[in-house]
LOTI-656957 format. One record per residue (C-alpha): residue number from 1; residue in one letter; chain; x, z, y. Coordinates in Angstrom, 3 decimals, m for minus. Layout:
<pts>
+------+------+--------+----------+----------+----------+
: bapa : nuro : drenti :        x :        z :        y :
+------+------+--------+----------+----------+----------+
:  NUM :    A :      A :        X :        Z :        Y :
...
+------+------+--------+----------+----------+----------+
</pts>
This chain:
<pts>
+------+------+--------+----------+----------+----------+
: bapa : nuro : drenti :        x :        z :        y :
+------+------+--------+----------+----------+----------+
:    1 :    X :      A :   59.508 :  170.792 :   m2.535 :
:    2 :    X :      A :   62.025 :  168.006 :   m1.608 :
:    3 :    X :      A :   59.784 :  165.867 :   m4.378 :
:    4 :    X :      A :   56.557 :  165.804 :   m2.016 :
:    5 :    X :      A :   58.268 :  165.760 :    1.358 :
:    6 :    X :      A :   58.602 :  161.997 :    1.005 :
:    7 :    X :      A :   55.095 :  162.209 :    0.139 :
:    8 :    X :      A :   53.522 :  164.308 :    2.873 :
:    9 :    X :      A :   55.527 :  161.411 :    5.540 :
:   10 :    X :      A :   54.182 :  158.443 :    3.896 :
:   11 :    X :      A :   50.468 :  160.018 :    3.961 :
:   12 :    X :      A :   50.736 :  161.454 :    7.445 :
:   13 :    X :      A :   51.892 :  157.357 :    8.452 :
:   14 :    X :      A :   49.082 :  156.138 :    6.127 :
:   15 :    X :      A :   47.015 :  158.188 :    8.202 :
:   16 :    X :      A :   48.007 :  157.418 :   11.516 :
:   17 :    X :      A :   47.917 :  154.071 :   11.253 :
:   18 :    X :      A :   44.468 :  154.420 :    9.536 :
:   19 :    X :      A :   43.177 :  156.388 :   12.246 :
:   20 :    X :      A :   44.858 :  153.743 :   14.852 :
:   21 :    X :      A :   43.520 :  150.792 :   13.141 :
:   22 :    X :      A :   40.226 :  152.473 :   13.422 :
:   23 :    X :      A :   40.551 :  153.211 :   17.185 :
:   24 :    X :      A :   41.252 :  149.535 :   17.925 :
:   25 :    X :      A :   38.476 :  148.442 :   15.635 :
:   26 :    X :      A :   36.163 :  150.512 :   18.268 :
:   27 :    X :      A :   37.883 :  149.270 :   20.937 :
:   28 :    X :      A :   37.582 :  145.817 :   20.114 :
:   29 :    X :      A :   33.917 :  146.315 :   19.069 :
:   30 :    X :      A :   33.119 :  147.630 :   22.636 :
:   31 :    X :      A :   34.824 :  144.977 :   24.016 :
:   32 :    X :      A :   32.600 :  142.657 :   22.311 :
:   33 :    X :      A :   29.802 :  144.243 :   23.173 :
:   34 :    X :      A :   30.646 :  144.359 :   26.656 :
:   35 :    X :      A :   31.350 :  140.646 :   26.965 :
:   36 :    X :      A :   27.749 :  139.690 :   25.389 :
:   37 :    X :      A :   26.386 :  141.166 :   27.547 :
:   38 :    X :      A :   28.006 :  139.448 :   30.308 :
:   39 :    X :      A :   27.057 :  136.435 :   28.710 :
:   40 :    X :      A :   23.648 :  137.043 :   28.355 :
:   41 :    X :      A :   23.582 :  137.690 :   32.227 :
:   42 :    X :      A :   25.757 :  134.693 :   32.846 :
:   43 :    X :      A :   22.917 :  132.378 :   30.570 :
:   44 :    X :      A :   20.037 :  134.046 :   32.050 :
:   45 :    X :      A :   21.598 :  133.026 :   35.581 :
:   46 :    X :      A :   22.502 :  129.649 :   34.469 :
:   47 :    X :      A :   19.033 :  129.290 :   33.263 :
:   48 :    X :      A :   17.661 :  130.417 :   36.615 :
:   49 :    X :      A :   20.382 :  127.939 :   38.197 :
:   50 :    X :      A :   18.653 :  124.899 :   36.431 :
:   51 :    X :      A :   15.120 :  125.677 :   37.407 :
:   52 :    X :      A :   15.977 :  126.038 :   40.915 :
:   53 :    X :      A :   18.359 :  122.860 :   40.794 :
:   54 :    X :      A :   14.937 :  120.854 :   39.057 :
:   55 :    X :      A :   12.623 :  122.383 :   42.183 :
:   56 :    X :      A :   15.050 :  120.949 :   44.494 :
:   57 :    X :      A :   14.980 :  117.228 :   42.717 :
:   58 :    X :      A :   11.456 :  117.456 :   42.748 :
:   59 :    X :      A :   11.586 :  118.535 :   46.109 :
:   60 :    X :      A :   13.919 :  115.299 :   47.370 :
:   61 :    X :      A :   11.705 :  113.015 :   45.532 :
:   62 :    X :      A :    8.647 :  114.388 :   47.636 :
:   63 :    X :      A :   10.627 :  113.674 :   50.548 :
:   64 :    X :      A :   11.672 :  110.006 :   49.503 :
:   65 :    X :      A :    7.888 :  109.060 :   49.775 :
:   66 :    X :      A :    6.960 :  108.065 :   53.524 :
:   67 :    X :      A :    3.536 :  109.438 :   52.861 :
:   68 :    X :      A :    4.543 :  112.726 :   52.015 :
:   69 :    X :      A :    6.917 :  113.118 :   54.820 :
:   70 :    X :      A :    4.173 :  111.469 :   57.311 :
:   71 :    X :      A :    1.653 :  113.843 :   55.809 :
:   72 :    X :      A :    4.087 :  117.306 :   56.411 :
:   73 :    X :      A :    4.687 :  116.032 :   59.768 :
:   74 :    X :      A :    1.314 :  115.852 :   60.588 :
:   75 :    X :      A :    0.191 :  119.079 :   58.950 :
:   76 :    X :      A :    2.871 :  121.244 :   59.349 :
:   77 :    X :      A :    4.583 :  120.859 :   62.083 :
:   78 :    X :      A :    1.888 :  119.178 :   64.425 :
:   79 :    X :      A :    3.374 :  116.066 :   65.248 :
:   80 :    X :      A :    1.210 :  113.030 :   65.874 :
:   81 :    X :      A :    2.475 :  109.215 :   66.167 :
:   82 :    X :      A :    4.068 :  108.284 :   69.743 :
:   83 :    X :      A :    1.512 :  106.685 :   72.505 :
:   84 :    X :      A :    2.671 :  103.262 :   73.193 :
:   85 :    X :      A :    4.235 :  104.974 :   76.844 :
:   86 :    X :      A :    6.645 :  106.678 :   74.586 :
:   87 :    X :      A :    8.003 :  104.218 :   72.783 :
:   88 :    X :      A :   11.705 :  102.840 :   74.473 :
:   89 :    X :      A :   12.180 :   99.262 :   72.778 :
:   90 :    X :      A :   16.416 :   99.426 :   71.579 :
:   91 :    X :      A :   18.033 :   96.267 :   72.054 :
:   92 :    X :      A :   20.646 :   95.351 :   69.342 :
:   93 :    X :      A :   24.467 :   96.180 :   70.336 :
:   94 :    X :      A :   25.403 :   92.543 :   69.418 :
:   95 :    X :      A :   23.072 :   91.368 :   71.866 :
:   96 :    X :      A :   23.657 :   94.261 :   74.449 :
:   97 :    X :      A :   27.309 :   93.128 :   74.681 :
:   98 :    X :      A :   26.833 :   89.614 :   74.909 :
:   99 :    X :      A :   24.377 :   90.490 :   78.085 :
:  100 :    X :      A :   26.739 :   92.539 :   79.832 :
:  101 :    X :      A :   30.332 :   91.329 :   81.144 :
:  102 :    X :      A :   33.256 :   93.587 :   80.096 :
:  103 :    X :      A :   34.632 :   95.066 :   82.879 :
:  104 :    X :      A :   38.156 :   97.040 :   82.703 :
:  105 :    X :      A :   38.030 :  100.789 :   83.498 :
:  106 :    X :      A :   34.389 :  101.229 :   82.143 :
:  107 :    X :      A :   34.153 :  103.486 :   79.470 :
:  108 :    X :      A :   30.849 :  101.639 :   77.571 :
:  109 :    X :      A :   32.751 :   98.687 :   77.544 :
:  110 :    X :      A :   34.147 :   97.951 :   74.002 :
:  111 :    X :      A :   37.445 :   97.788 :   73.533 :
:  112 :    X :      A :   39.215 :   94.679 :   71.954 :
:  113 :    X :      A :   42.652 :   94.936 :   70.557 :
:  114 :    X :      A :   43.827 :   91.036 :   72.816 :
:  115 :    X :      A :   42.957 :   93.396 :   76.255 :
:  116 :    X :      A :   44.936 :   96.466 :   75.119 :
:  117 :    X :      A :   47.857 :   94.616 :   73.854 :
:  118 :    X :      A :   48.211 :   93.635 :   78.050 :
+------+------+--------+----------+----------+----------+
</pts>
């Protein structure tokens, strides 16, 4: 009996570690499984990502053409080109500030660096 006592350890061990092995080959195959299948959902929304990013180029390039944008103004939201009443001619600032004399304390007047050095 002291003969297969040595024996009946090293098969119990061989055992275990056969039936541990085996438990982390599951666990490793579920693990693999389970990240698949967050990959597939990852690709599918990457895929889904790119569509909507090529809708939206498409969608900028409309809006780069004057025509398009005059003719979604005009159907869409109703607007119609300004009578001439409407229209309030801009000067230029250049020539707005050579027109008008600076005057300290008002606050349109541009600032220069010689008149706050004073």
């Amino acid at each position: 009996m002291n003969r297969s006592r040595p024996f009946l350890v090293l098969w119990t061990l061989a055992v275990l570690a056969s039936v541990a092995a085996f438990v982390l080959h599951l666990g490793l195959r579920g693990r693999i499984f389970k990240l698949g299948y967050e990959m597939g959902k990852e690709r599918s929304e990457q895929a889904r990502l790119r569509e909507a990013k090529r809708v939206l180029e498409l969608e900028v390039a409309s809006f780069q053409n004057p025509q398009r944008v005059e003719v979604i103004a005009k159907t869409l939201l109703g607007m119609q080109p300004p009578t001439p009443d409407r229209i309030i001619p801009m000067r230029s600032i250049d020539n707005d500030q050579a027109q008008r004399p600076e005057r300290e304390g008002d606050p349109a007047a541009p600032h220069h660096e010689a008149s706050a050095q004073h």
